[in-house]
C-alpha positions as a printed Julia matrix, in Angstrom:
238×3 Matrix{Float64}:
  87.55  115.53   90.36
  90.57  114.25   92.39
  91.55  110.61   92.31
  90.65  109.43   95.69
  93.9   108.64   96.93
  95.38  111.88   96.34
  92.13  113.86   98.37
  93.24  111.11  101.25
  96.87  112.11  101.35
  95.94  115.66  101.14
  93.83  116.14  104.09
  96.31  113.59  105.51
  99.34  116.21  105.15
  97.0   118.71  106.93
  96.61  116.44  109.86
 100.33  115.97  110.31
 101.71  119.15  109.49
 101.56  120.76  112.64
 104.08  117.72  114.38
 105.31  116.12  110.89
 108.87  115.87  111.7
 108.0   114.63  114.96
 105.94  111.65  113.62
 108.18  110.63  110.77
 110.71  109.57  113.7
 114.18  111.63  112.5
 115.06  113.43  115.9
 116.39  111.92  118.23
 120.12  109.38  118.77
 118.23  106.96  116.69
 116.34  108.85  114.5
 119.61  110.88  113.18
 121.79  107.7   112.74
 118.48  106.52  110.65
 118.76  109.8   108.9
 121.64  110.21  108.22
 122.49  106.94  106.59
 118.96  107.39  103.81
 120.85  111.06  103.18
 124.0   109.3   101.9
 122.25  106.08  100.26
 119.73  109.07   97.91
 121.82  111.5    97.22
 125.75  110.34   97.16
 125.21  109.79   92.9
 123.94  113.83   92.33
 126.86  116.43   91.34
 126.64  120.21   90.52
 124.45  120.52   87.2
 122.25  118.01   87.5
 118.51  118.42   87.44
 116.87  116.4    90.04
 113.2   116.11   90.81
 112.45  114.98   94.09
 109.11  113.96   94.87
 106.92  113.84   98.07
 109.36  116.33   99.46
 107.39  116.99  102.68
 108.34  119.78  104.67
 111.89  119.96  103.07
 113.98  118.16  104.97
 115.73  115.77  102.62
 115.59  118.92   99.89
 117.75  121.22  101.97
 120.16  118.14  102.23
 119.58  117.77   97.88
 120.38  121.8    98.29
 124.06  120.99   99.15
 124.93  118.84   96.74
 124.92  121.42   93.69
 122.05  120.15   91.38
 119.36  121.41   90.52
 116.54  120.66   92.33
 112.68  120.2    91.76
 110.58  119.48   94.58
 106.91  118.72   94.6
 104.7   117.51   97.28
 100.41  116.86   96.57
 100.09  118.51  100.49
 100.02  122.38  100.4
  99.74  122.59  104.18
 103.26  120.27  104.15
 104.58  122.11  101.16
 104.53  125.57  102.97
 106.8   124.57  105.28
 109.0   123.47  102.89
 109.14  126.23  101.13
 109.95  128.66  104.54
 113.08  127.31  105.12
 115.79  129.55  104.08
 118.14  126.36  103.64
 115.42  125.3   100.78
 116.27  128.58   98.72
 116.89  128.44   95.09
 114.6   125.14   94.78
 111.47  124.93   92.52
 108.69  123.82   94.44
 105.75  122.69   93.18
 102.02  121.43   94.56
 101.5   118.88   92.47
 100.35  114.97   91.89
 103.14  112.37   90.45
 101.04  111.53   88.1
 100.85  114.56   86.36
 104.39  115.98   87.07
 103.89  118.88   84.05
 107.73  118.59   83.11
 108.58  117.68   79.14
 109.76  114.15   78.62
 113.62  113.48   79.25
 113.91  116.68   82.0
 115.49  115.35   84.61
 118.73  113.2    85.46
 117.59  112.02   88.87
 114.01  111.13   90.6
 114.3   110.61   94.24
 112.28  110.67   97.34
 112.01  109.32  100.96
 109.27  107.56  101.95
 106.78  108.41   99.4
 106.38  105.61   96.65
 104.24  103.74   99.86
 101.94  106.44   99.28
 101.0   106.24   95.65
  99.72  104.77   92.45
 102.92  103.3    91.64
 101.41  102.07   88.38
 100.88  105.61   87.4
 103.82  106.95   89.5
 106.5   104.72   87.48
 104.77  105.86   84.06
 105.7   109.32   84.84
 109.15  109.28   86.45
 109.77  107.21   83.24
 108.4   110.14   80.99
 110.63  112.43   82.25
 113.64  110.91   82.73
 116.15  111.49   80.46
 118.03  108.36   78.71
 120.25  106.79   81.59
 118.69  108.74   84.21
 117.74  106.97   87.52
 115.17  106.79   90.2
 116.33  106.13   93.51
 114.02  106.04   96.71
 114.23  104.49  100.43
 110.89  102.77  101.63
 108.91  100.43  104.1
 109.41   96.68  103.84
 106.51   95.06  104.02
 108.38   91.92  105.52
 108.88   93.39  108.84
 106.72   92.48  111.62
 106.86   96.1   113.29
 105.71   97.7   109.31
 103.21   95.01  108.74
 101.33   94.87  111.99
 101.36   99.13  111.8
  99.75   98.89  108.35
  97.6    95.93  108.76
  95.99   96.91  112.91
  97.46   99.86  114.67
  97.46  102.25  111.32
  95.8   105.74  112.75
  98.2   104.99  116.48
 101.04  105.52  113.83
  99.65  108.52  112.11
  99.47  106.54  108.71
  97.26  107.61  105.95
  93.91  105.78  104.56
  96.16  103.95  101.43
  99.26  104.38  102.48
 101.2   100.48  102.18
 104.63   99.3   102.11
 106.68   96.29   99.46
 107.53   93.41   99.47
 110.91   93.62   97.38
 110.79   90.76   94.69
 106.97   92.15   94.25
 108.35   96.14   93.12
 111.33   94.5    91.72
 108.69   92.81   89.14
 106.48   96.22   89.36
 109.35   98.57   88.0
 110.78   96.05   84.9
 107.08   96.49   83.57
 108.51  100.19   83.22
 111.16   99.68   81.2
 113.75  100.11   84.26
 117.03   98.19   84.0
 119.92   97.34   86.85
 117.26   97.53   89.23
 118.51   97.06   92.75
 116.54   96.67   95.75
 118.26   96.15   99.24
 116.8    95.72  102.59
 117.95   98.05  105.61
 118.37   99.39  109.24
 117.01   97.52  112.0
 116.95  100.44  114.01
 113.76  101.28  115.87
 113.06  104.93  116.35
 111.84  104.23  119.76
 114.69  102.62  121.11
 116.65  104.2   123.96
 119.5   106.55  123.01
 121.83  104.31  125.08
 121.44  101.24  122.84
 122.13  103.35  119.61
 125.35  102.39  118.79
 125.08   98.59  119.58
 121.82   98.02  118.04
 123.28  100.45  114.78
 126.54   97.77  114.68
 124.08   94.56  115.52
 121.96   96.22  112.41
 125.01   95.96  110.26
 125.94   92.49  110.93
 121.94   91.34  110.53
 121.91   93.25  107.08
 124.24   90.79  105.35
 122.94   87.8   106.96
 120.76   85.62  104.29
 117.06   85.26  104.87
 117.77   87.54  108.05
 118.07   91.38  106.15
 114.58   90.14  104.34
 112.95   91.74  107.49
 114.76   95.1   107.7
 112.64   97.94  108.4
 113.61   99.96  105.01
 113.88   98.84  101.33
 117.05  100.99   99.05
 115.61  101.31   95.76
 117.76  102.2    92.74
 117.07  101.48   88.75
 118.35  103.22   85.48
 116.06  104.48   82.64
């Protein structure tokens, strides 16, 4: 029988799949500056060669960006319904995709050089998540993911009272850094870093991109301040 989180984020996929792109909040003046910055921050370490597995890959957007880079990449998602899209886009050739749970990822121990995903630790067991990624890491691999901060007010009031107006699913949560920080040393992780980021709003006007993108910047380095970005950069070595 299927752990009841994972049943929840399946028919959840099925929901969204029809307007998924839409709803994650990439399109757009604001949405692409938002994008584009999470494409550089996940994927700037992987060369031709490697072997990446990228979980929670969605409907393959950050995999046909993984595509460029020259590894090899893995891809799994739990939602077929999200996973089928994925897998028809013809930028996404050449990647192994797989329907399948991180917490039983089916790859020998040491496989992989890289785990990575966008916005889907916030959506699992990370107990039995962690276990896994660590399983099949290889010595001195790395994990590196980009996720809600629990810290800002916008996250925390959409996760706490206005969760089904934002399309979010029955468990799905967000972190509180210091909190994952402790979460992923029980792991065996080392050099874990975990930065908050991007005050951008998806909503906001197009006009105000570029001010509000420099104004994000500036708040970023500012003590106390950056606790209450929108994003969390997530980055540890096996």
């Amino acid at each position: 029988m299927k752990d009841q989180r994972l049943k929840h984020e399946i028919e959840h996929g099925r929901k969204i799949a029809g307007g998924a792109e839409d709803i994650w909040g990439w399109s757009g003046k604001i949405g692409g500056l938002r994008w584009e910055r999470r494409v550089k921050m996940l994927l700037g370490d992987l060369r031709p060669g490697m072997r990446v597995l990228e979980v929670g890959c969605g409907t393959g957007l950050l995999t046909m960006e993984a595509v460029k880079t020259g590894a090899k990449i893995y891809s799994l998602d739990v939602s077929p319904d999200l996973l089928r899209l994925a897998r028809g886009k013809s930028a996404c050739r050449g990647v192994d995709f797989f329907c399948a749970s991180a917490y039983e990822l089916g790859f020998r121990d040491k496989s992989f050089d890289y785990v990575i995903g966008m916005s889907v630790l916030h959506h699992l067991d990370i107990d039995k998540a962690f276990k896994e990624f660590s399983r099949v890491l290889k010595d001195n691999g790395k994990i590196i993911f980009s996720e809600p901060n629990m810290l800002n007010p916008h996250i925390f009031a959409e996760r706490h009272f206005f969760r089904e107006r934002f399309h979010n699913s029955p468990d799905e949560t967000a972190f509180i850094r210091f909190l994952l920080k402790r979460k992923i040393r029980e792991y065996k992780f080392r050099d874990i870093v975990i930065e908050p980021f991007d005050f951008l709003y998806p909503g906001l006007p197009a006009s105000l991109a570029g001010a509000v993108n420099a104004l994000s910047r500036i708040i970023e380095k500012i003590p106390v301040a950056s606790e209450f970005a929108g994003s969390l950069f997530i980055k540890a070595g096996k």
